[in-house]
N, C-alpha and C positions, 0 to 999 in steps of 0.2 A: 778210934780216933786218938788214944792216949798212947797209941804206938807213932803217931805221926812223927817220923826226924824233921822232915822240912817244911819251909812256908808254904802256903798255898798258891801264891806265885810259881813254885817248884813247879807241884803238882801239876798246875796248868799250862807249863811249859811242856811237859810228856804227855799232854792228852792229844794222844795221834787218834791212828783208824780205831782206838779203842778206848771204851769208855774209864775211867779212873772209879772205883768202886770204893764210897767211905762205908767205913762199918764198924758197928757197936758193937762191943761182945759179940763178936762172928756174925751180928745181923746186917745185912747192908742198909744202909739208912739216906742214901743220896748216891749218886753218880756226878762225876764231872764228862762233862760232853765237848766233843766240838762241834759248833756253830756256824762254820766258815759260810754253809751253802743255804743259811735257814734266817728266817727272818724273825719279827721279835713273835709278832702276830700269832705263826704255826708253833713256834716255843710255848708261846702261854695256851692256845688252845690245844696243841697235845699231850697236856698234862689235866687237861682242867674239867673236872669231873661231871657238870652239867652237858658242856658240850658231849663227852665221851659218853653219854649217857644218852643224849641225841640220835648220836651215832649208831649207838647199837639199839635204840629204836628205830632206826630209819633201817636197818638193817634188817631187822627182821622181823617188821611189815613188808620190804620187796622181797625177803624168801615166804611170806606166809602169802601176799595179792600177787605178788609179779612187780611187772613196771614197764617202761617203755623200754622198747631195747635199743640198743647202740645204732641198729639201720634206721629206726624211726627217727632218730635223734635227726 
């Protein structure tokens, strides 16, 4: 980040189909994203560690029971 030349404004102007990678001492520490097709909602639950914790218990209780399948649906 202590290499950064411009505002973050800048930055946010060039965040196309890829993500902008901040980083510390060579570590990446954030990403800038675009948003254009996502709501606030999937933003804050796709980072958020209970839910994603969920997830992969929901996950793998259906590979360990099964589950209904998509024609029963």
């Amino acid at each position: 980040m202590d290499e950064a030349t411009d505002s973050l404004a800048e930055y946010v102007r060039d965040v196309g189909s890829e993500p902008v990678i901040v980083t510390v001492d060579g570590k990446p520490i954030a990403a800038l994203v675009a948003i254009e097709n996502a709501d606030l909602e999937t933003l804050t639950l796709s980072t958020h560690p209970e839910f994603l914790a969920l997830i992969e218990r929901s996950r793998a209780r259906q590979n360990a029971e099964g589950g209904i399948s998509p024609q029963t649906i």
